[in-house]
N, C-alpha and C positions, 0 to 999 in steps of 0.2 A: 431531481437528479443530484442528490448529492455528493455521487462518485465525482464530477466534475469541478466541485471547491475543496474535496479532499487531494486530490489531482494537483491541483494549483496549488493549494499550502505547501505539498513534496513538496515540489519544484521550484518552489522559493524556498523552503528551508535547505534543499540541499546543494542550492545556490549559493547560498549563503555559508553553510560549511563547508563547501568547497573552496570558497576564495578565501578563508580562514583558515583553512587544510593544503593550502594552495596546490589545489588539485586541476586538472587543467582536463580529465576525462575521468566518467564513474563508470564501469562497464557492467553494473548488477545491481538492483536493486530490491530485496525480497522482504516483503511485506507479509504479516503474521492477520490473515480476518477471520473473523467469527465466523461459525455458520450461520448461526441465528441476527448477523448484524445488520442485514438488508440491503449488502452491497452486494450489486451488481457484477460479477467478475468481467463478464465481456465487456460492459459500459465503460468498467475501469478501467480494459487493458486498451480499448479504443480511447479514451479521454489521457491515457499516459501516451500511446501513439500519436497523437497529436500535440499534447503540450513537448514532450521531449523536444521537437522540433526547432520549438521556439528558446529554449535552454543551450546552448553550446555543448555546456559542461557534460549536459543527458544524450545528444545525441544518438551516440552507439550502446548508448544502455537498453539492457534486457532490463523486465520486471516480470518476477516472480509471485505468486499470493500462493501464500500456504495456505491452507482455511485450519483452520484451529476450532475442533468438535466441538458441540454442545453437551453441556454435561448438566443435569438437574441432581436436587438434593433433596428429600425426604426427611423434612426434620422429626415427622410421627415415627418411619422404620429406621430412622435414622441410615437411611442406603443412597447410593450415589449410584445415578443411570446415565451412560453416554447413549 
């Protein structure tokens, strides 16, 4: 389950630019994933429910994932298929 150490990296790095940004609350955070990248959306958005918890800063943060199509290239027809 690698949603759960992607989870943990956020949450210290935006740890960390927060108290560098000195930000004291994040209310959003939206995240760009692949279709084809084998994350799990519901594992993530459970494994961010949980960590935010332990964060202050994430709290009252919403997360967002956009999923970002797959798109394949045909270098023979040279044509591009989403």
């Amino acid at each position: 389950m690698h949603e759960m150490g992607i989870i943990i990296h956020l949450a210290e790095t935006l740890d960390q630019t927060a108290e560098e940004e000195g930000l004291t609350n994040i209310g959003k955070v939206t995240l760009q994933v692949g279709e084809v990248s084998g994350i799990m959306t519901d594992y993530f958005e459970d494994c961010w429910n949980f960590f935010k918890r332990k964060h202050p800063v994430l709290q009252d943060s919403a997360l967002v994932i956009e999923t970002i199509p797959a798109v394949t290239y045909c270098s023979s027809c040279k044509k591009t298929y989403e």
